[in-house]
C-alpha positions as CSV (number, residue, x, y, z in Angstrom):
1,X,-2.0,-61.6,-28.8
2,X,-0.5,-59.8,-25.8
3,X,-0.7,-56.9,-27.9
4,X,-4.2,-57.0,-28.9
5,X,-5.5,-57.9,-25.4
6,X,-3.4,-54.9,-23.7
7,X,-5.1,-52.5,-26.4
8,X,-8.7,-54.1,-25.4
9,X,-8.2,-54.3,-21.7
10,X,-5.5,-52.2,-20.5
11,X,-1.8,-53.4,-19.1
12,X,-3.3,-55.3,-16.3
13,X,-6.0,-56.3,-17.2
14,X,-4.5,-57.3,-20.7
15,X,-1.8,-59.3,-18.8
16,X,-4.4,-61.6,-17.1
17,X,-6.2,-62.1,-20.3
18,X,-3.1,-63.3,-22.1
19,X,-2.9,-65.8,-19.3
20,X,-5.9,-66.8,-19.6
21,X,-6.1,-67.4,-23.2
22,X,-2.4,-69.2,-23.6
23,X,-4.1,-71.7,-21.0
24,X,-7.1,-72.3,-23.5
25,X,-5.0,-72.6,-26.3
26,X,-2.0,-74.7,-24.9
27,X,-4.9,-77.4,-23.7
28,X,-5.9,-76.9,-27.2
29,X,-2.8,-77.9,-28.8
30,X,-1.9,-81.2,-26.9
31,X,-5.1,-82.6,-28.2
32,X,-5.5,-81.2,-32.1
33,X,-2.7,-81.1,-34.4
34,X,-2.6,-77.8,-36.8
35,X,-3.5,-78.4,-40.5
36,X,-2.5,-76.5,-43.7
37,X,-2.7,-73.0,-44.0
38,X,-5.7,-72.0,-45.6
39,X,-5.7,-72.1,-49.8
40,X,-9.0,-72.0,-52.0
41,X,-9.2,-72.1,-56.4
42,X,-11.5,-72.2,-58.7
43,X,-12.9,-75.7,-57.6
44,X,-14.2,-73.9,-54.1
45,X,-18.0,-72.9,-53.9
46,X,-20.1,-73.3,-50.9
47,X,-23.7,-74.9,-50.3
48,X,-25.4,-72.8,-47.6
49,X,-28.4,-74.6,-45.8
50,X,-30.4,-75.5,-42.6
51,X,-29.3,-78.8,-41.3
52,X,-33.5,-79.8,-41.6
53,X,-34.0,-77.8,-44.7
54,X,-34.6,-81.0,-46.4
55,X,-36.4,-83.7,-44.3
56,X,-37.4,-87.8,-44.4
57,X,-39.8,-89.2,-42.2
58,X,-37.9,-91.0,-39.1
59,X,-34.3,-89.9,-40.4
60,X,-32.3,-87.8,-38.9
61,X,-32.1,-84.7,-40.7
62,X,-28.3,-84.2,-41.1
63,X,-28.3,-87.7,-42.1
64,X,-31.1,-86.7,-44.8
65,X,-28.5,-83.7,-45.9
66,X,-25.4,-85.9,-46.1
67,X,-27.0,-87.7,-48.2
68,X,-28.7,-85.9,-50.5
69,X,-25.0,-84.2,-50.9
70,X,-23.4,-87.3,-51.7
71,X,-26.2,-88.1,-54.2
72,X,-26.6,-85.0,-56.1
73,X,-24.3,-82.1,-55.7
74,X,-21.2,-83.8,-55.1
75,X,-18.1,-82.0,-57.4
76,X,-20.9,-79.2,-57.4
77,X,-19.5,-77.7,-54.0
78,X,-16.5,-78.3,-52.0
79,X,-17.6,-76.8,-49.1
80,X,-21.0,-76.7,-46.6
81,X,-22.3,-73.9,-44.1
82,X,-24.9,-75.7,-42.1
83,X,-27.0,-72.9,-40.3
84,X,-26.8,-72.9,-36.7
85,X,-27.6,-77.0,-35.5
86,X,-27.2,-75.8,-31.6
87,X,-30.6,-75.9,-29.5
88,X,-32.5,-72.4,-29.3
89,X,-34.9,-70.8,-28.3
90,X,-35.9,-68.2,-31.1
91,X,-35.2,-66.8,-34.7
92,X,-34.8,-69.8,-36.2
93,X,-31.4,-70.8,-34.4
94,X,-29.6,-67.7,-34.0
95,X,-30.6,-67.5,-30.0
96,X,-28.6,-70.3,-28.8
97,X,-29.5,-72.1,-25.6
98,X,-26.3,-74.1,-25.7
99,X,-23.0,-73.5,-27.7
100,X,-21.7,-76.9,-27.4
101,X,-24.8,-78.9,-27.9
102,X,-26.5,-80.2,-31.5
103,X,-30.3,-80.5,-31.6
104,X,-31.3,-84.3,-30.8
105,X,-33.7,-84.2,-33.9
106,X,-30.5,-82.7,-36.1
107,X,-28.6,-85.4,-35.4
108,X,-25.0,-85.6,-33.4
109,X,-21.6,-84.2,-33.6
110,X,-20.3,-87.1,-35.5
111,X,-22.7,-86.8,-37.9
112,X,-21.2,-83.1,-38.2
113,X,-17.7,-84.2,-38.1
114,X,-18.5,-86.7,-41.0
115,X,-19.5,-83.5,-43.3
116,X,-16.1,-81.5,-42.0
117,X,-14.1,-84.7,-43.7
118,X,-16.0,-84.6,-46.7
119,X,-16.6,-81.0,-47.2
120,X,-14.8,-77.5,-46.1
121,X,-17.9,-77.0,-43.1
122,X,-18.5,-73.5,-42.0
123,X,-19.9,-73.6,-38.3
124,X,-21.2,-70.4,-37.4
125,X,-20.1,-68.8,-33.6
126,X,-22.8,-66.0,-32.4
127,X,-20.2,-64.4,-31.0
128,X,-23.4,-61.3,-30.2
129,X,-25.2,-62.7,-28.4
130,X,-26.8,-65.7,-26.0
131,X,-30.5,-66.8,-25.4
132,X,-32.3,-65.7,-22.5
133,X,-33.1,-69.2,-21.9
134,X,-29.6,-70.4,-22.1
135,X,-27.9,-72.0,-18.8
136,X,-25.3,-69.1,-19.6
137,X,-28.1,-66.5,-18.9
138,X,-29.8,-68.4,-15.9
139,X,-26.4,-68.5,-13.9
140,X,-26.0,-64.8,-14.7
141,X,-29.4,-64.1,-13.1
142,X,-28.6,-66.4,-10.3
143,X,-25.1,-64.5,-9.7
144,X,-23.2,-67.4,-10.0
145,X,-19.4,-66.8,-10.2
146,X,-18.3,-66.8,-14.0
147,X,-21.3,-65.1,-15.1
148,X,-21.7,-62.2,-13.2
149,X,-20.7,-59.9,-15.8
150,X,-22.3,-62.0,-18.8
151,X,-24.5,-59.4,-19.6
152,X,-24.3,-55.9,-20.2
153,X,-26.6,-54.0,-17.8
154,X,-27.7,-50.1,-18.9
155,X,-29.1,-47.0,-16.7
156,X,-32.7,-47.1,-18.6
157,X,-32.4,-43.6,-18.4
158,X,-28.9,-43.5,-19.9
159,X,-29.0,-41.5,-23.5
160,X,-29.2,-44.6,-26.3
161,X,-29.8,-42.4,-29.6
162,X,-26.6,-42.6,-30.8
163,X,-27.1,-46.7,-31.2
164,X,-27.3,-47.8,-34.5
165,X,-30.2,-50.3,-34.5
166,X,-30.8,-53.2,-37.0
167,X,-34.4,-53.8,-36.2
168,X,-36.7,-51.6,-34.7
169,X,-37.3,-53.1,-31.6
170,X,-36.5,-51.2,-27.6
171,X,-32.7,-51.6,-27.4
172,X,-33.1,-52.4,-23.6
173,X,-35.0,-55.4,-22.1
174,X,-36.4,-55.4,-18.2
175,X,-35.6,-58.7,-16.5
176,X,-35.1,-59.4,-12.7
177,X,-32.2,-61.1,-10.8
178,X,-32.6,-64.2,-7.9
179,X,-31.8,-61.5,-5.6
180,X,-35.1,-59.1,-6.8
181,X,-32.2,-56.1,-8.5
182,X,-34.3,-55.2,-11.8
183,X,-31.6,-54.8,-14.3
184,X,-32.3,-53.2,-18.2
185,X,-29.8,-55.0,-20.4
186,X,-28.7,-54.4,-24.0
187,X,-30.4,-56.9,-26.6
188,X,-29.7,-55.5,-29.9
189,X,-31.8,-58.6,-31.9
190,X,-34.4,-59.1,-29.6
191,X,-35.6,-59.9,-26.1
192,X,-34.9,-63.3,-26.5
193,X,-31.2,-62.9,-27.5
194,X,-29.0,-61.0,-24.5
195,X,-25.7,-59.8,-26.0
196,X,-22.8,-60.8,-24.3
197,X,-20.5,-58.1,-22.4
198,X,-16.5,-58.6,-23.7
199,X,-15.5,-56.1,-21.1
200,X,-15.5,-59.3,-19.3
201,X,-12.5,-61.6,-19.4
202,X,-15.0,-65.0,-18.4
203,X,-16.9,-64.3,-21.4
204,X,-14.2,-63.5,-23.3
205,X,-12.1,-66.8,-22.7
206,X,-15.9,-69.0,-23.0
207,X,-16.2,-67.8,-26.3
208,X,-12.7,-68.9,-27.5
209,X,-13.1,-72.2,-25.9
210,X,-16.1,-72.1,-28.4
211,X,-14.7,-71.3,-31.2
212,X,-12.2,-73.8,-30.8
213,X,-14.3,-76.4,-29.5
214,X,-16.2,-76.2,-33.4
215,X,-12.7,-76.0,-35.2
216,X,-11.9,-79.3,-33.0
217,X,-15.5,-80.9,-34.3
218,X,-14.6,-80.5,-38.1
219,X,-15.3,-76.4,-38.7
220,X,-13.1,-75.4,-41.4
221,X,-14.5,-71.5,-41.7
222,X,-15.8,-69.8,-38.8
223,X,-18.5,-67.6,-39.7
224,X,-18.4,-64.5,-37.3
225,X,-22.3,-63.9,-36.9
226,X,-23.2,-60.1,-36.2
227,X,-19.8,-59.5,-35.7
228,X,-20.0,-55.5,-36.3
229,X,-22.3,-55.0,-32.8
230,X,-20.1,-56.9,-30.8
231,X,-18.7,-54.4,-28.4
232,X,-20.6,-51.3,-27.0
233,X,-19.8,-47.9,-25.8
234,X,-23.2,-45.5,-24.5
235,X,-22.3,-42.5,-26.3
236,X,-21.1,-44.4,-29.6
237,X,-23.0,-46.0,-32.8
238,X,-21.9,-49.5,-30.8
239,X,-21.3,-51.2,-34.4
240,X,-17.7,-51.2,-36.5
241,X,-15.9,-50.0,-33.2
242,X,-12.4,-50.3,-32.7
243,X,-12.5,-52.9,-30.2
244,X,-14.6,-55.0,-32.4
245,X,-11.8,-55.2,-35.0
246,X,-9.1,-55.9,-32.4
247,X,-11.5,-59.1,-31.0
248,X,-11.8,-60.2,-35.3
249,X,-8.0,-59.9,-34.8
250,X,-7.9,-61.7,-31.7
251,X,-9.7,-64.5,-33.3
252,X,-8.4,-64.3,-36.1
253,X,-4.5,-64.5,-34.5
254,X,-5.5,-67.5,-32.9
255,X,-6.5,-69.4,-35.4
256,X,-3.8,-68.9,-37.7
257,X,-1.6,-70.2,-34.5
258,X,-3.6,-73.0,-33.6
259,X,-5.7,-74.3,-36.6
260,X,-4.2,-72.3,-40.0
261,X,-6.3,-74.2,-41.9
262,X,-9.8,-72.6,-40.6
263,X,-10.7,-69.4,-42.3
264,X,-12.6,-66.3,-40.7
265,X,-15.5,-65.2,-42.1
266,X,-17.3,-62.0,-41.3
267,X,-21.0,-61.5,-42.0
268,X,-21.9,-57.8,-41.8
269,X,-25.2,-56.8,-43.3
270,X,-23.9,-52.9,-43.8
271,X,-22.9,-50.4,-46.7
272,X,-19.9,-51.7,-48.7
273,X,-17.7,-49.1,-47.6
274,X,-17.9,-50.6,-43.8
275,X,-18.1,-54.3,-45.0
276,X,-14.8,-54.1,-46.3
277,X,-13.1,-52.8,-43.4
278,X,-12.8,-56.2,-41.8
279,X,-10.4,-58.0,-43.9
280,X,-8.2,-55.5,-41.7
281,X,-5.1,-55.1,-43.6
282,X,-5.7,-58.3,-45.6
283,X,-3.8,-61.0,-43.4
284,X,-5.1,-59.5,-39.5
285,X,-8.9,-59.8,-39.8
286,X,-10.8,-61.6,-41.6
287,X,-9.5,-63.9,-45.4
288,X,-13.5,-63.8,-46.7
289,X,-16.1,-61.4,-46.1
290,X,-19.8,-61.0,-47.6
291,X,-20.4,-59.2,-50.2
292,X,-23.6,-57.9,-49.5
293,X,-23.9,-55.4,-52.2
294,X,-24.1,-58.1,-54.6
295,X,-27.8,-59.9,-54.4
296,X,-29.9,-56.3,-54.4
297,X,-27.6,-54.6,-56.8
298,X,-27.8,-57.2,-59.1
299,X,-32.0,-57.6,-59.0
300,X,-31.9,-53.6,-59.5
301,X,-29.8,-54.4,-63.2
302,X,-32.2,-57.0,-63.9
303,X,-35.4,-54.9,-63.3
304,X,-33.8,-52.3,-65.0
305,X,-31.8,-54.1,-67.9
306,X,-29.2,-51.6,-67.1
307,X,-25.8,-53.1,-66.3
308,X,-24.1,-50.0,-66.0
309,X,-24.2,-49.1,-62.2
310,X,-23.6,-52.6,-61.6
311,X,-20.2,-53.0,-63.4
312,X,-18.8,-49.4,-62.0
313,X,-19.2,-51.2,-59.1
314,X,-17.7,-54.5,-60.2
315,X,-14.3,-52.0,-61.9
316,X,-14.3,-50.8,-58.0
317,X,-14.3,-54.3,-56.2
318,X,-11.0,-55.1,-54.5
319,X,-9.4,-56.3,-51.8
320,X,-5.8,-55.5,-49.6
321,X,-4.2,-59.0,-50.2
322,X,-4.6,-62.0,-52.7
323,X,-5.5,-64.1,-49.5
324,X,-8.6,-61.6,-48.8
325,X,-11.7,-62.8,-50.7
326,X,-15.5,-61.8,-51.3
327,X,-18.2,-64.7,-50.3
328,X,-20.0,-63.6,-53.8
329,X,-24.0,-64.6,-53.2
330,X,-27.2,-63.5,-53.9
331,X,-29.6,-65.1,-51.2
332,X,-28.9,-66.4,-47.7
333,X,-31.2,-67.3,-45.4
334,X,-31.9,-64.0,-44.2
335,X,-33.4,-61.4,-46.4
336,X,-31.6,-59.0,-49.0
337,X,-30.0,-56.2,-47.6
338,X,-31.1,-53.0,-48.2
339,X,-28.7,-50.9,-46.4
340,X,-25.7,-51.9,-48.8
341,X,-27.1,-49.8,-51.9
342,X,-26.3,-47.0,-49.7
343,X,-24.2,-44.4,-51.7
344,X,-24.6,-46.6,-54.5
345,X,-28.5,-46.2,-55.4
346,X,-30.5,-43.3,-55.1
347,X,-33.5,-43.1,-52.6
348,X,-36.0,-42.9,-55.3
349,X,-34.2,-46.0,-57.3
350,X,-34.5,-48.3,-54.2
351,X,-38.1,-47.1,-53.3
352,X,-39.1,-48.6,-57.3
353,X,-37.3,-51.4,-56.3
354,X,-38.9,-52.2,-53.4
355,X,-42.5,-51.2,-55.1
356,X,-41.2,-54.1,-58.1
357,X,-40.3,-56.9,-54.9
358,X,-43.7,-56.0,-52.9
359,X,-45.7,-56.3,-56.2
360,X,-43.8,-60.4,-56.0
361,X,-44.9,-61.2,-52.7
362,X,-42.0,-59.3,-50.9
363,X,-42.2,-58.4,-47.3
364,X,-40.1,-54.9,-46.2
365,X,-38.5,-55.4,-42.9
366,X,-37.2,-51.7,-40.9
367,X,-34.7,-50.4,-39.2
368,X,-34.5,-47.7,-36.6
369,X,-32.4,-44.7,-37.8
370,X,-30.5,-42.2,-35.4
371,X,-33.5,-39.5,-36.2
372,X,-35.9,-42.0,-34.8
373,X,-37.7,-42.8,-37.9
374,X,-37.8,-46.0,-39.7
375,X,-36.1,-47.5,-42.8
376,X,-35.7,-50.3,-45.1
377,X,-33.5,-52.8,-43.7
378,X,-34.0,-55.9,-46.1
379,X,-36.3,-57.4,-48.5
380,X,-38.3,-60.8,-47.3
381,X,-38.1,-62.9,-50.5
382,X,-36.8,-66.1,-52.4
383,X,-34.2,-64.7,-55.0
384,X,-36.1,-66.8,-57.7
385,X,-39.1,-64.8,-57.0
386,X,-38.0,-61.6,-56.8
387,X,-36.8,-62.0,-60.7
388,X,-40.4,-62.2,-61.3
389,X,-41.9,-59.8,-63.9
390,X,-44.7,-58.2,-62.0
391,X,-48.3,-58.7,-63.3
392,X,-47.0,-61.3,-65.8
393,X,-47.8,-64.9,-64.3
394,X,-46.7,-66.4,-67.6
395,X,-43.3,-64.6,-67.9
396,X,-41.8,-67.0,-70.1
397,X,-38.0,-65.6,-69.3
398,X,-38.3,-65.8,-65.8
399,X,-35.8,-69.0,-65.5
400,X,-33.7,-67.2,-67.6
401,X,-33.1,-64.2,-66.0
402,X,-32.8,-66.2,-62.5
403,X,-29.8,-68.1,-64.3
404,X,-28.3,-65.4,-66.0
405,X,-28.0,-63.8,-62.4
406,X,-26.8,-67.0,-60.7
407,X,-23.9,-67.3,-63.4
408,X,-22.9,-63.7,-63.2
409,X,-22.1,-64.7,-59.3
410,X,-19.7,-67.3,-60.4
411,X,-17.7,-65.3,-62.7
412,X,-16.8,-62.8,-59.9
413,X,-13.4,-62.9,-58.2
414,X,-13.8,-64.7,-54.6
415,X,-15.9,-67.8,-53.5
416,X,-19.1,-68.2,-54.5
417,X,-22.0,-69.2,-52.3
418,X,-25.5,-70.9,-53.3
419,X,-28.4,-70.9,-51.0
420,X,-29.9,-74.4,-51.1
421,X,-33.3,-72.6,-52.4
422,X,-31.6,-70.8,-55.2
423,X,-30.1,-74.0,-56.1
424,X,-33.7,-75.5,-56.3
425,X,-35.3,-72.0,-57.6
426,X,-37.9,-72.0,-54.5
427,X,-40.7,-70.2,-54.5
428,X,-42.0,-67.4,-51.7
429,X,-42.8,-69.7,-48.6
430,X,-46.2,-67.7,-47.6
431,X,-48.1,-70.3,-45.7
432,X,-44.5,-70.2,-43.7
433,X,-45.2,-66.5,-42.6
434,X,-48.7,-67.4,-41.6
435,X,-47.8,-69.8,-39.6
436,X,-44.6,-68.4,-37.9
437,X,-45.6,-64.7,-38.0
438,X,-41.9,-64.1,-39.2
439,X,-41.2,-62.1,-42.5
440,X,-38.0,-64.6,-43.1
441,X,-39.7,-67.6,-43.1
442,X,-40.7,-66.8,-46.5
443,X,-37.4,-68.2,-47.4
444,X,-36.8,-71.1,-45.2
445,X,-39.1,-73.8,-46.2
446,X,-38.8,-76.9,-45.2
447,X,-38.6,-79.7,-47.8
448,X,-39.4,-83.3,-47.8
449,X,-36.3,-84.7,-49.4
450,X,-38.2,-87.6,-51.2
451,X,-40.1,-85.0,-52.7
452,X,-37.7,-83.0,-53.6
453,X,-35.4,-85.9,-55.6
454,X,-38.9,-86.6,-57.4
455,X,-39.1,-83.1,-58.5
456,X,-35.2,-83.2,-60.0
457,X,-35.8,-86.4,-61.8
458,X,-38.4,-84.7,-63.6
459,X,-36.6,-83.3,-66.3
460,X,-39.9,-80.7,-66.9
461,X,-40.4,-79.7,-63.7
462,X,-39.0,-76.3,-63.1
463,X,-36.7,-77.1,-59.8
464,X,-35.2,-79.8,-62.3
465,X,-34.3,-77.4,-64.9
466,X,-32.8,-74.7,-63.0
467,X,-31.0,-77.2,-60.9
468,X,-29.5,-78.9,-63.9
469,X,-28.6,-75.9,-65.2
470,X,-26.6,-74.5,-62.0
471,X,-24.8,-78.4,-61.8
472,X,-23.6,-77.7,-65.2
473,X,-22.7,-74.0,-64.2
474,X,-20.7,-74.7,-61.4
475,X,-18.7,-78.0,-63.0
476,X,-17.6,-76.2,-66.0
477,X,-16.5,-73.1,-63.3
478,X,-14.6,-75.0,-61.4
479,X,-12.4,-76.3,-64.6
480,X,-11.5,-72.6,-65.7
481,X,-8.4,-71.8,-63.8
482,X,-9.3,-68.1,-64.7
483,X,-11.9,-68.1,-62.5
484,X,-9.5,-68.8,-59.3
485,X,-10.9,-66.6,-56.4
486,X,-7.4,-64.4,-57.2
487,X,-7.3,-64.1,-60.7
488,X,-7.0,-60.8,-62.3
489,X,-10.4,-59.5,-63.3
490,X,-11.6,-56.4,-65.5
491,X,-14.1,-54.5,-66.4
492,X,-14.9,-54.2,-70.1
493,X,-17.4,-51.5,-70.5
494,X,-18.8,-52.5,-73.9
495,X,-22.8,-52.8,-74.0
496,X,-24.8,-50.5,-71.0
497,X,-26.8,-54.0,-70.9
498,X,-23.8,-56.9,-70.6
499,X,-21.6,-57.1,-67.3
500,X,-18.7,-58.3,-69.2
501,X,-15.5,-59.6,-67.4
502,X,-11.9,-59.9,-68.2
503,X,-10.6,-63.0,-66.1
504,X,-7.1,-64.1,-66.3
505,X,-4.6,-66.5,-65.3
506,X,-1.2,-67.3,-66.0
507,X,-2.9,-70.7,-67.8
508,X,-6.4,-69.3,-69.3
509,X,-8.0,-65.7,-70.6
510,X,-11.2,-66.3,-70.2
511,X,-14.5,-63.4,-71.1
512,X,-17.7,-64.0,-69.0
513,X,-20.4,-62.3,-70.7
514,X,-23.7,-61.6,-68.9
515,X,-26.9,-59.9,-70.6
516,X,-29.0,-58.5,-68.1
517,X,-32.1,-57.2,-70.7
518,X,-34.4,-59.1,-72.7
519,X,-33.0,-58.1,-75.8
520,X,-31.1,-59.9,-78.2
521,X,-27.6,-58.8,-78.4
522,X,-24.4,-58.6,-80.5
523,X,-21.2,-58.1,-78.9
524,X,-17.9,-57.0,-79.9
525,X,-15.1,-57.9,-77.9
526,X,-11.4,-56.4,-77.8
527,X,-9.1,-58.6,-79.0
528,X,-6.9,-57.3,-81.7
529,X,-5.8,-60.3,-83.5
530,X,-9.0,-59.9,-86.6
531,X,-11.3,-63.5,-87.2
532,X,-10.1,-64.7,-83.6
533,X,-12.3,-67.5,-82.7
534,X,-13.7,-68.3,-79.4
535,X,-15.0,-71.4,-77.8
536,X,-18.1,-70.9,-75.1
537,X,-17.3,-72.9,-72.3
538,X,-21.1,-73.2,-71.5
539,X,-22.9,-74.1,-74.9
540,X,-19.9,-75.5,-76.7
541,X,-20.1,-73.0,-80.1
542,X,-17.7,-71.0,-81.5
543,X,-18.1,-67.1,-82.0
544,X,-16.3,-64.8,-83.8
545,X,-14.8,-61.9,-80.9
546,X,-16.2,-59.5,-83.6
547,X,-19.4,-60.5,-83.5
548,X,-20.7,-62.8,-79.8
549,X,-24.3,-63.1,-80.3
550,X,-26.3,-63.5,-76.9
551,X,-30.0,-64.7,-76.5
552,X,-32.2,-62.2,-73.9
553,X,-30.4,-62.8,-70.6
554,X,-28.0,-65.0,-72.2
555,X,-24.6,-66.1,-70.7
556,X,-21.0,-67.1,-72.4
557,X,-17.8,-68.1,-71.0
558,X,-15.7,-67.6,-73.7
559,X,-12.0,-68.7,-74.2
560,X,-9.6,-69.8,-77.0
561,X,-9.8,-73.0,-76.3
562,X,-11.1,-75.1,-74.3
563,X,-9.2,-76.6,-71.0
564,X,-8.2,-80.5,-71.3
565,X,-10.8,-82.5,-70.1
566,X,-13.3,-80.1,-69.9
567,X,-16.6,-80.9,-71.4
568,X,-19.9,-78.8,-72.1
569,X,-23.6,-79.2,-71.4
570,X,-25.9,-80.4,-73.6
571,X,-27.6,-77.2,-74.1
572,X,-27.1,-73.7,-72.9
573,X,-28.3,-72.5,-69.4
């Protein structure tokens, strides 16, 4: 730690730091005991949701959530990210008013505490950023001592182009101190959200005293929100510097000191090249990192039938250690990111596919570039949605391509995470955009849960089926030791249509077969031993590995046999 601080802050400075932090983390330790270093498998996969994404009428909404957990996707996930529950003041929870607070209508921290016993609970830390209507903010305004330096205050004159810029919004926001000093300060997100200023060592040392104030409420991953912008430089991009990576370090060291048992995630919405960068050197930054590329390379095979981009890609994925792992998903609560086909898609191959998600309701969100001009930054939909053939309300394969790209998620090596609206194949929230005037509201409707439970008893209604359909998904996944985040995994480049995988473990070979085309297919697979039989995991029939028949946008997990005690759906997703 000494180490890291002196190459952030200088000898002196550095010196005071480490002082500072070993105070924080010794007060820590008399009061929380460390657990077990942090281990996934096969049996990990994570529900990510708004604690009031699913509502009841005088309940408490975490309350509502638990429940509804306990009811129905229990042995479906081991694990929970619950969207920031803190008070804000903007973008829908990401411009925190109060770190150490949950929202009264939410519920309380031992209502969050009962999911981290239950569940692995991912809390997120905004390490970017603070709202301008935060105490934190006020006091800096005021001049009180401890917040002087909170924020990070720019010559408006200063040259900013070098900035790389999310969103196209002014970089620099006008407000005026208790004393009358006008001061322009860096806001990357928005007006609303002041970024915080690590040059200072009271910032620094409030934000570890957050971080482990969550891992002391039940957190058992840390989600590193907008970690890439965290530390600016006028002259630089200000994203993926190096002081950013030494404060993932920092954090990163401190955890595995203090609580070994709580994993670092990074979320950084950015080409793959750059995402990657952050596991460090696989045990120094960060054990699971987004994998972006994913969710829009995967709608581009599926609106193409073309698999073949998509599994170069897959052949390419890796990671520097066994204990560094991809967060595999397709939707989040945000939109899908746009900038991570960089280098991967062509201009004029992302420009058809944003034409094919407009023509489904999709809103295009911008970015500003270094040139000045704007580009796509993400695409404003429900993943169910997007699948969509255009101009074809009937599309009578729409549920089966949404599940065929759901099941290719699970198959990848990492953890795999489900957006509570892909599990329930959600529609394009429009009336949400109406009324908030926000693009990403289109994905974060909220539900009544009594309405919802109707819905999936219905075995005809179409959140029923697809739900069913992912249950059965994700129980059978988590009985194939094959699929264990670490297990070997290759490419087998067979049919330009089928992303077909190689998984194996010392106890199971196991072949996960996607088709992403609406044709009906016959595979061959490599195995030399001639009439070798293989059992589908999914739909319980045998196939020949000469001859693996698939339906359009049909799925098999095929083995040798099946694994004691392991039991197939009633019918095929």
């Amino acid at each position: 730690m000494r180490s890291i601080l002196h190459r952030l802050y200088g000898p002196s400075k550095g010196a005071t730091a480490t002082a500072r932090i070993m105070t924080v983390l010794e007060s820590f330790m008399q009061e929380n005991s460390p657990g077990r270093a942090v281990a996934f498998s096969e049996k990990d996969a994570v529900l990510i949701t708004y604690g009031d994404t699913l509502w009841r009428e005088g309940e408490r909404s975490l309350h509502t959530l638990y429940r509804f957990m306990e009811e129905y996707v229990r042995g479906m996930f081991s694990g929970v990210h619950i969207l920031p529950f803190f008070p804000y003041s903007s973008d829908d929870g990401f411009s925190v008013t109060d770190f150490y607070a949950v929202r009264p209508e939410l519920g309380t921290w031992a209502d969050v505490r009962k999911f981290g016993e239950s569940y692995r609970l991912m809390v997120d830390l905004v390490v970017n950023h603070v709202s301008a209507q935060s105490v934190w903010f006020k006091n800096y305004l005021a001049g009180q001592e401890g917040f002087a330096s909170l924020a990070i205050a720019v010559d408006p004159l200063a040259d900013t182009s070098s900035v790389v810029r999310p969103r196209s919004l002014p970089l620099l926001t006008c407000f005026e101190k208790h004393s009358g000093e006008a001061v322009h300060l860096w806001t990357t997100f928005s007006a609303d959200q002041i970024d915080l200023n690590y040059q200072s060592l009271d910032v620094l040392e409030n934000m570890v005293r957050v971080l482990l104030f969550y891992v002391s409420q039940g957190a058992s991953m840390i989600r590193l929100d907008a970690i890439a912008y965290l530390w600016k430089e006028i002259g630089t991009p200000s994203i993926h510097l190096p002081q950013t990576h030494q404060m993932v370090r920092l954090f990163r060291w401190i955890l595995d000191r203090v609580a070994p048992h709580v994993a670092l995630i990074t979320e950084t919405n950015v080409p793959h090249d750059e995402n990657i960068r952050y596991f460090g050197n696989g045990q120094d930054e960060a054990q699971l990192v987004y994998n972006f590329t994913l969710g829009p390379l995967l709608l581009f095979a599926l609106a193409s039938g073309n698999a073949r981009t998509l599994s170069e890609w897959v052949q390419n994925l890796s990671t520097p250690t066994a204990e560094a792992m991809f967060f595999n998903f397709t939707a989040s609560h945000d939109g899908i990111g746009v900038r991570p086909l960089e280098g991967i898609l062509a201009s004029a191959e992302i420009e058809r596919l944003s034409d094919r998600l407009r023509r489904n309701g999709a809103y295009v969100s911008k970015r500003r570039q270094m040139d000045g001009t704007d580009a796509a930054y993400e695409f404003n939909i429900t993943y169910f949605d997007a699948l969509r053939e255009p101009d074809d309300p009937e599309d009578p394969l729409h549920i089966a391509r949404f599940l065929a790209s759901q099941a290719l998620t699970l198959t990848l090596p990492g953890i795999p995470a489900v957006y509570i609206h892909s599990l329930f194949g959600s529609r394009n929230w429009s009336a949400g955009v109406e009324l908030t005037k926000r693009a990403r509201s289109i994905n974060r409707e909220k539900i009544s849960a009594d309405i919802m439970a109707m819905a999936l008893k219905d075995p005809r209604s179409e959140r029923s089926r697809i739900f069913r359909s992912y249950r059965d998904l994700l129980r059978i996944r988590a009985q194939q030791p094959a699929f264990h985040p670490s297990a070997d995994a290759r490419v087998l480049f067979l049919d330009d249509r089928v992303l077909a995988l190689q998984r194996e473990s010392r106890d199971q070979t196991l072949f996960a077969l996607t088709n992403l085309s609406a044709n009906r297919l016959t595979i061959a697979l490599p195995i030399k031993r001639a009439g070798s039989r293989l059992y589908d995991c999914l739909g319980g029939g045998r196939f020949s590995a000469a001859a693996v028949t698939m339906p359009p946008y049909g799925v098999r997990w095929l083995v040798s046999r099946p694994m004691p005690g392991s039991k197939a759906p009633s019918s095929d997703p």
